[in-house]
C-alpha positions in Angstrom: 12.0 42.8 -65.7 12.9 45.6 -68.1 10.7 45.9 -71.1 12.5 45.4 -74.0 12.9 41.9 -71.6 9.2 41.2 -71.2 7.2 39.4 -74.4 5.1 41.1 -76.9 1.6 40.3 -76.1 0.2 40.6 -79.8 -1.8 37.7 -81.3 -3.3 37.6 -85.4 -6.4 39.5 -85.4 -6.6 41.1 -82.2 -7.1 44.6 -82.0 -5.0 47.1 -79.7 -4.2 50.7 -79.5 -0.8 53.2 -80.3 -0.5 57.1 -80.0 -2.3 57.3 -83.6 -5.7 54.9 -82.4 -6.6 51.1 -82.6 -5.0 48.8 -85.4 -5.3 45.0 -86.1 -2.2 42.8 -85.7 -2.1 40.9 -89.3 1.2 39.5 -89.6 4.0 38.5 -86.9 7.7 37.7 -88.1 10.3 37.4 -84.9 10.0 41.1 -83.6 8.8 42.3 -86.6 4.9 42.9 -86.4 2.5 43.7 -89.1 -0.2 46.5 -88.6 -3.4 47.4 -90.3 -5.2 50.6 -89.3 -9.2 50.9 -90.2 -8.4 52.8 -93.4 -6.5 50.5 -94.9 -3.1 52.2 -93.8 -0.6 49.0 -93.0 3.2 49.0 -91.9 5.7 46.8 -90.1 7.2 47.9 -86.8 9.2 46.1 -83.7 6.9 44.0 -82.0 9.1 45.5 -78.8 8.3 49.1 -79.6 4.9 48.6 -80.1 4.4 46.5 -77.0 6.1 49.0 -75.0 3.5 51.5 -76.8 0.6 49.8 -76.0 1.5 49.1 -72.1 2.4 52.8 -71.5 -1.5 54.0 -72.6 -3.0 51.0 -70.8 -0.8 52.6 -67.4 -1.9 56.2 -68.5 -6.0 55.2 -68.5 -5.4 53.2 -65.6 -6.2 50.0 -67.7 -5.0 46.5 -65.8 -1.5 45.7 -68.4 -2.9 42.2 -68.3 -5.9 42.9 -70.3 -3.4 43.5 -73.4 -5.4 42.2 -76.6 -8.9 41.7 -75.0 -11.7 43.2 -76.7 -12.9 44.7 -73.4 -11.4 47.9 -72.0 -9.8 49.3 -74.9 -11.5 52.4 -74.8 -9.4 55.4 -74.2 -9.6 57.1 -70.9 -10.8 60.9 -70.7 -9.0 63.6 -72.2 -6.8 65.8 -70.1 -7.9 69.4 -69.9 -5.3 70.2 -73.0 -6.6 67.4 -75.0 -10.0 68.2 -74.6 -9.2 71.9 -75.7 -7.1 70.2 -78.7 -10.4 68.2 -79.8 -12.2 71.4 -79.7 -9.3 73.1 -82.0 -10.3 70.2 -84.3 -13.5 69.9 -84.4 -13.8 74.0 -84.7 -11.7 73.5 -88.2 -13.8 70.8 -89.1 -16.9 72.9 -89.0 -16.6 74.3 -91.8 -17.6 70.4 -93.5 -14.8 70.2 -95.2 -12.5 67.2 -95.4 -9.2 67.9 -93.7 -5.8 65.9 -93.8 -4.2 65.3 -90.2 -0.9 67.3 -91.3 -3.5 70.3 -91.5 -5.0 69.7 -88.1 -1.5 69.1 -86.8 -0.6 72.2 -88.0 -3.7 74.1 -86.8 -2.6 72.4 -83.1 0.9 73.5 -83.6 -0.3 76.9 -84.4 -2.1 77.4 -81.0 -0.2 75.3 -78.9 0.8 78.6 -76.6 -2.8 79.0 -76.3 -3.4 75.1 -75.3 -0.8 76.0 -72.4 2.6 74.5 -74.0 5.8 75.5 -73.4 8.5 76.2 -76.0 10.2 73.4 -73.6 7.1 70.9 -73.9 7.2 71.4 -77.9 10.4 70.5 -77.5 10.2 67.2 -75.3 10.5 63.9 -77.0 9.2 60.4 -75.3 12.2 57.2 -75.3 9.7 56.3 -78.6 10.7 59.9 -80.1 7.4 60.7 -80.4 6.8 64.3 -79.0 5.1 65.4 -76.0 2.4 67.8 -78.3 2.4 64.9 -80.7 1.4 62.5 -78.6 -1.6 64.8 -77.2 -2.6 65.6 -80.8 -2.8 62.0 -81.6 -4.9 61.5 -78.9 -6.7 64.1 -79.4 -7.5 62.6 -83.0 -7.8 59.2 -82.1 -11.0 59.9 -79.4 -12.7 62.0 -81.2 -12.4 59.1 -84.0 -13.7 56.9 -81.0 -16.2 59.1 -79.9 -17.7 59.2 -83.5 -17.3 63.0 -83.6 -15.3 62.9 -86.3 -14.3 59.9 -89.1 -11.3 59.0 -91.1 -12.8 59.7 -94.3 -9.4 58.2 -96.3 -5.3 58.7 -96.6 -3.3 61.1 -98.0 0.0 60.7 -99.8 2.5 63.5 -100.1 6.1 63.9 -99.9 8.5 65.4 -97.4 12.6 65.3 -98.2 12.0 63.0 -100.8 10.1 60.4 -98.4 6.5 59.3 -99.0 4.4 59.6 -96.2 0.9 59.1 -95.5 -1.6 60.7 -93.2 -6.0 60.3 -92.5 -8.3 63.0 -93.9 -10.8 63.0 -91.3 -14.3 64.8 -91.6 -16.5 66.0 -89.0 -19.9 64.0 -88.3 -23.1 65.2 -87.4 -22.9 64.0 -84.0 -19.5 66.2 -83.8 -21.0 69.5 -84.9 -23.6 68.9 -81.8 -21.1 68.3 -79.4 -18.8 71.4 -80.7 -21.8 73.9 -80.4 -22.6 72.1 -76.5 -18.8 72.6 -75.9 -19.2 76.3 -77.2 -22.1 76.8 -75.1 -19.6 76.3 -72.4 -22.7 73.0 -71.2 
């Protein structure tokens, strides 16, 4: 069975995870699917998409697909070597205890993304979702040190690109964070 063949799993209320982190299903309409993130941040998206979403991390953490929307094992897996040096990017910006939108971050990742051991061509890779590659890993990156409570979403910001209103987390380094950033320094 293909997947755009295969039903979306979602159900009211229950909790699940996308390249960005964990949102709460609040509305369904056909394949249309209402999300709310943790700050507030909602949109509508195809049920399809997001299913397909969803299944793909579960396969990446080696998560059983048939656990879809059960409050166990929705933790993400461990960080790849890149991520883990993309967290460490962040959390080195957000040292300096200042609140810091995820364009920023984004663009402090895209700045050193030779460094993290991408390829012009991996910058340049798009998942069927046409999400990058580097995208992807940042979002990662973001959402698990969100899990790990090394860093918070501290609220949304709203600018404009082409005329289009888009909307991103300011995140903002916890105590907890700074500790683990100095052990990561420390090289322990």
């Amino acid at each position: 069975m293909n997947d755009s063949a295969r039903p979306t799993p979602f159900e009211i209320g229950h909790e699940y995870l996308d390249r960005i982190g964990q949102y709460t299903v609040i509305a369904i309409n056909g394949d249309q699917l209402t999300i709310e993130r943790s700050d507030g941040q909602r949109a509508t998206q195809s049920a399809t998409i997001k299913a397909n979403i969803y299944r793909n991390i579960l396969d990446e953490r080696g998560a059983a697909v048939g656990s879809i929307g059960s409050r166990r094992g929705r933790r993400l897996g461990q960080p790849t070597r890149r991520q883990r040096d993309m967290m460490e990017k962040i959390l080195t910006l957000e040292a300096d205890g200042a609140d810091h939108e995820g364009r920023e971050i984004d663009g402090v990742l895209a700045a050193h993304a030779g460094e993290l051991g991408y390829s012009k061509d991996d910058l340049l890779r798009f998942h069927a979702n046409g999400r990058g590659v580097f995208a992807n890993d940042g979002d990662f990156a973001k959402a698990k040190l969100t899990e790990e409570g090394l860093h918070e979403s501290v609220g949304v910001a709203v600018h404009s690109v082409d005329g289009k209103r888009h909307q991103c987390n300011v995140y903002h380094i916890t105590a907890q964070g700074v500790a683990t950033l100095r052990r990561w320094q420390l090289g322990l």
